[in-house]
N, C-alpha and C positions, 0 to 999 in steps of 0.2 A: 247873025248866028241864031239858028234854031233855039228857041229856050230850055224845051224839055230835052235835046240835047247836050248843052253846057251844063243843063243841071245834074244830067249822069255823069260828064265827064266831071263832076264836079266833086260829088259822093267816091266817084272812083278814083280820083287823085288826090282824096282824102285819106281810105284803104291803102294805097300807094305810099303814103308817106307816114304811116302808123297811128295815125289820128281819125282813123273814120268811128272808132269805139265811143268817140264823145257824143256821136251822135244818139247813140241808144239812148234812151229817159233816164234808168239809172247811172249812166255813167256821166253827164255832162255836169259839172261841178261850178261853184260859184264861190264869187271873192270874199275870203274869208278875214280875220286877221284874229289868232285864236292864243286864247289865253294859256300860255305853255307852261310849265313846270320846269323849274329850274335844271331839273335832270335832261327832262326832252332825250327820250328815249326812243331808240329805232332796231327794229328789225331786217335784215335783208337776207331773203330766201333764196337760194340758191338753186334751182333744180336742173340737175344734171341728164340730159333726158338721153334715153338709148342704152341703159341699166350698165353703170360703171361697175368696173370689175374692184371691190373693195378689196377682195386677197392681192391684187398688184399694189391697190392705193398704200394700205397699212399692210404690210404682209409676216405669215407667221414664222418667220426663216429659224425660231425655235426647233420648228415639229419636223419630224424625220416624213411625216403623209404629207407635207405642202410638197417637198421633192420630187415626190414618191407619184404621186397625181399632174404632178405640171413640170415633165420632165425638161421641155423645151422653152416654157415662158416663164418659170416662178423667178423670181427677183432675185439675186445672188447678195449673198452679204455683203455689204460696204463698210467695213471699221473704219476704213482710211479718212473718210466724210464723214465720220461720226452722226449717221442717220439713224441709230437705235433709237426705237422708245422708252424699251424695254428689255430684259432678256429674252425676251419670247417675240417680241414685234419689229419692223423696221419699216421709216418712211420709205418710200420707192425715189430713188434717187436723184430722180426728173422733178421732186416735188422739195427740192434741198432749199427754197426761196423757204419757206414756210418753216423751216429747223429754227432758225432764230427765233420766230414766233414762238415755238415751242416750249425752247429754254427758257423763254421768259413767262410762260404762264399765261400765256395767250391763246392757246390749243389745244382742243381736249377733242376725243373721240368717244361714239357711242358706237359698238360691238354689235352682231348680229339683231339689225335694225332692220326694224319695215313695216309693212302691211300684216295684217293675219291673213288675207284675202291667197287664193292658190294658183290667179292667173297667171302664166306667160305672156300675156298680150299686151305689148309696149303700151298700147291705146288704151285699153281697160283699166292695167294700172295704174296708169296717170291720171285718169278721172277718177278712179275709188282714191287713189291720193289725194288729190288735189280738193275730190266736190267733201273728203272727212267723212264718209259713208263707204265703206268697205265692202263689196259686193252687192252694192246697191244701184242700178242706174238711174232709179229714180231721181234725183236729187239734182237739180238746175243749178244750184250755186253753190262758192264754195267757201271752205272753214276758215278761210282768212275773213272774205268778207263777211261772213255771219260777225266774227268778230270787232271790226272796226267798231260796231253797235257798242258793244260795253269799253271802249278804250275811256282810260280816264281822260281825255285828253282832245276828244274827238274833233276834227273840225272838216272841213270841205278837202282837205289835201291830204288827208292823215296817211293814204294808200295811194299808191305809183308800179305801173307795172312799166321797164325799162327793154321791151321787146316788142316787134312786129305787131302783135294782138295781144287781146288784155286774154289771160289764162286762166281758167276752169277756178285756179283756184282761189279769182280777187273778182268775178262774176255772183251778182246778187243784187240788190236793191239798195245798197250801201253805194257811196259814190266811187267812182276810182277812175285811173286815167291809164292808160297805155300809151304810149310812142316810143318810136323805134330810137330815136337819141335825140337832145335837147337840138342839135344843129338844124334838123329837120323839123322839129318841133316849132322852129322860130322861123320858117320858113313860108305858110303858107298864104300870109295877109299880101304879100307880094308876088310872090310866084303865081300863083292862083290868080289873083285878080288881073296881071297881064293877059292869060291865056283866055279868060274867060267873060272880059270887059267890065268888068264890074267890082265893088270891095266883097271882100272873104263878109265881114259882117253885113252886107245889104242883102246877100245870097240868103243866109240864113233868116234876116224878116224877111224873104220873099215866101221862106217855107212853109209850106201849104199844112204841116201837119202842127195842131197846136202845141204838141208837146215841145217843139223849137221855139217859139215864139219865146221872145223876153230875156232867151238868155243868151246870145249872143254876144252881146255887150259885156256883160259878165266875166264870159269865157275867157275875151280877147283881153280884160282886165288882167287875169290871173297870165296870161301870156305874155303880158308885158313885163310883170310881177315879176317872171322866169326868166325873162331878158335882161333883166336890169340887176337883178341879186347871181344869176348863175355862171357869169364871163369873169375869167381869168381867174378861177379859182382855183385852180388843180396846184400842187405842188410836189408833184411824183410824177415820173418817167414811166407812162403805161405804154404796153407794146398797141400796135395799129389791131388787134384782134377785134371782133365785132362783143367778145365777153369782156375785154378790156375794156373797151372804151362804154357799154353799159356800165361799169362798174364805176368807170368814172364821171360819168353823168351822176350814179346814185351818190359819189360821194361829191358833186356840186350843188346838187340839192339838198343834201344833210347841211353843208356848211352856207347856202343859202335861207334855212333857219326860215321855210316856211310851212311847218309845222307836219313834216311827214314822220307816220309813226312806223309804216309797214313799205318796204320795198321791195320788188319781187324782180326776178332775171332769171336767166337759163344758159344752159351752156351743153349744146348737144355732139354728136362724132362718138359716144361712148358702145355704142352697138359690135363689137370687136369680134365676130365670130371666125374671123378667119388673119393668120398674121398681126395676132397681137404685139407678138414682141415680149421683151424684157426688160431687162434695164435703161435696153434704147429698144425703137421701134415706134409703132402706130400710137400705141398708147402714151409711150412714154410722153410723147411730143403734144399729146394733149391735158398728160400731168404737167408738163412746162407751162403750157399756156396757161391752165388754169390757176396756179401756184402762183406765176409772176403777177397773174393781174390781182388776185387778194394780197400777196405783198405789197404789190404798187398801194392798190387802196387804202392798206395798213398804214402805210407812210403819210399819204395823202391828207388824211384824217386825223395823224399823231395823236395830238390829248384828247381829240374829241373820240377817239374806237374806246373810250372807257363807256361809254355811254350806247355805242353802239356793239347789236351780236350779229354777225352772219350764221346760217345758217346750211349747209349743202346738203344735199339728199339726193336719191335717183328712184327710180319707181321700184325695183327689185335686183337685186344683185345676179354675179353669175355663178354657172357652174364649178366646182370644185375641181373635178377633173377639166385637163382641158382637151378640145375634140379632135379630130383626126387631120383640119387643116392650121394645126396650132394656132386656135384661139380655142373661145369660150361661149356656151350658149345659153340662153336663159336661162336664169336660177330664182333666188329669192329672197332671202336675207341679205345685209349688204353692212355699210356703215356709214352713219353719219359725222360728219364734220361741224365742228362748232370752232368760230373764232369772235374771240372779245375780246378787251382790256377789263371786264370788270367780271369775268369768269375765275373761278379756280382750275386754272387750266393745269398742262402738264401732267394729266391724268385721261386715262381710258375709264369709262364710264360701261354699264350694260355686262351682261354675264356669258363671258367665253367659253363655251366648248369645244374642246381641243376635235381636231377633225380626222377624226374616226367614223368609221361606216356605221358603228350605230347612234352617232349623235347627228348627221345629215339627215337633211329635206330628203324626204323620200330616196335615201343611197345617193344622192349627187349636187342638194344643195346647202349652202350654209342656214339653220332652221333662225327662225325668228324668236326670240327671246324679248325684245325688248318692241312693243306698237310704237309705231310711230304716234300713236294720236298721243301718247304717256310724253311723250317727248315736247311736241306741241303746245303740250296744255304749258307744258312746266315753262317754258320757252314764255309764254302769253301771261302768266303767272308774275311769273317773278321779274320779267323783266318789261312790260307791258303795263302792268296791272290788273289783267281780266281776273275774273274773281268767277266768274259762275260759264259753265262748259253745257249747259246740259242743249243747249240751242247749237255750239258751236260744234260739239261731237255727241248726236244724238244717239240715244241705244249703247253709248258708252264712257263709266265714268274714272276717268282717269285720278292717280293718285300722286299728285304734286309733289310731294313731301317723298318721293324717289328723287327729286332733282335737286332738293335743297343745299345740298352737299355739291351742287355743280356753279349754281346761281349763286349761293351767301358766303361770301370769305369769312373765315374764321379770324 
């Protein structure tokens, strides 16, 4: 076999199976075993990509204009399922896994949430998101990783991305890891080396560039680490979905207890501009999905979700009106989702205006009230540790002490 051959097919059956990002300098991690704090606290990010329609997610079936605007898709009241939040709000009824969470104080919502930034552009948005520089392109990495830097707690594994490629927003000079799910993860010391005659680690001392050099060994250390602490942990019924089953890798890593503090996933199809539906429909079936696999997780986890917050977001919300082939198009404001055991849940959080034409984005989107960096910080704050932002959201300083009341049970 050709060498400089095998060696591409080598990098690209890396890519292939969502582990090529270890290659990068900062992202290849070493074996750690790090002094944890008896809380051992985790975050898991959620991002919802394809701008979910938050008026279907929470919807205002209060206000006489949600009807009046979304003649064909607004959500119809369910008493019978007792989905209320509130008088004025209701879960969307495809999202009924999550009501038990609710009742219990598990659940809470933050209200026209997002960016200040003005794009529509799926792509832009997600990087002013993600890199925590809001109209800026400059910016190569992002606010997670700037982060892991001050975690009290920091070690070689602190951060995990559970998808395809590591994303904009766990990219920087901090370590982190990306793969597509632990199955494949455990995958390539054999696989690989049948096709390509040789072991997975000798490949890498072969590598010509010195930034590989030495840590191979290492690598494959922590790999083993992952194989020996992350089998047969699950203890919930997750559906076969590609957001399920990352959810349940993140939560065999949480209970594999090797000291991740930040977990990152995504969950896309939320782009709706045409036949969204209603209470059933396109959307509804992707509020199912998304709902059973953080139930399943919830379960999964039992005592230890006190210690753990998810977090879900999407780059910008949609329009209020909906358009001419019943759905919805890019808007701007949206809402976020927070779930934990050690939240003061069972509350809406952020400041609602009722949806009238003079309180919308520009006449047709729900306006931003609440940054998302404010949200962030508080997130990284209290439940983290991080103490100082001016690194992590540069040009902007957030004021914690709005979240206090979300993070500190009374």
């Amino acid at each position: 076999m050709d060498q400089n051959h095998s060696r591409r097919d080598f990098f690209k059956q890396l890519s292939v199976l969502g582990i090529g990002t270890m290659l990068r300098p900062q992202l290849i991690f070493a074996q750690s075993q790090p002094q944890l704090s008896q809380r051992k606290p985790v975050v898991v990010f959620i991002f919802l990509r394809g701008a979910q329609d938050s008026l279907s997610m929470l919807s205002p079936v209060g206000e006489e204009n949600y009807y009046k605007w979304r003649p064909n898709i607004s959500i119809k009241q369910d008493k019978v399922n007792a989905l209320q939040i509130d008088n004025h709000f209701q879960l969307h009824p495809a999202m009924k896994s999550l009501y038990p969470l609710w009742n219990n104080k598990e659940v809470a919502f933050i209200t026209q949430f997002g960016s200040p930034d003005l794009t529509r552009s799926h792509f832009d948005a997600q990087e002013y998101f993600e890199s925590g520089t809001p109209g800026l392109k400059s910016t190569s990495d992002g606010f997670l990783n700037r982060a892991i830097a001050l975690l009290p707690n920091k070690n070689k594994l602190s951060a995990m991305a559970i998808q395809p490629t590591l994303p904009q927003i766990l990219r920087g000079k901090e370590p982190t890891l990306a793969f597509n799910n632990l199955k494949d993860f455990q995958t390539p010391k054999s696989e690989l080396s049948k096709s390509l005659g040789m072991g997975f680690e000798e490949m890498y001392q072969q590598a010509t560039d010195k930034v590989f050099r030495g840590v191979g060994a290492e690598a494959f250390e922590n790999i083993e680490l992952l194989k020996l602490k992350s089998k047969n942990l699950t203890k919930a019924n997750y559906s076969k979905s590609n957001f399920a089953n990352g959810l349940k890798d993140i939560a065999q890593l949480i209970k594999a207890d090797l000291g991740l503090s930040i977990a990152v996933t995504e969950m896309g199809g939320w782009d709706t501009h045409v036949n969204q539906g209603s209470n059933e429909g396109t959307l509804a079936k992707r509020f199912t999905e998304f709902s059973e696999a953080l139930a399943a997780f919830r379960e999964d986890l039992a005592a230890q979700m006190d210690n753990v917050l998810i977090i879900a977001c999407t780059e910008f919300g949609r329009t209020v009106r909906e358009n001419g082939n019943k759905g919805t198009d890019h808007g701007h404001g949206s809402t976020a989702l927070i779930v934990g055991g050690g939240i003061n849940g069972k509350n809406l959080y952020g400041q609602w205006k009722e949806l009238k034409s003079e309180n919308l984005h520009e006449d047709r989107d729900i306006s931003v009230t609440t940054d998302y960096r404010s949200l962030m910080a508080g997130v990284l704050h209290f439940h983290l540790g991080c103490n100082d932002f001016k690194d992590i959201f540069p040009s902007y300083s957030p004021d914690i002490n709005l979240w206090r009341s979300l993070f500190l049970k009374t």
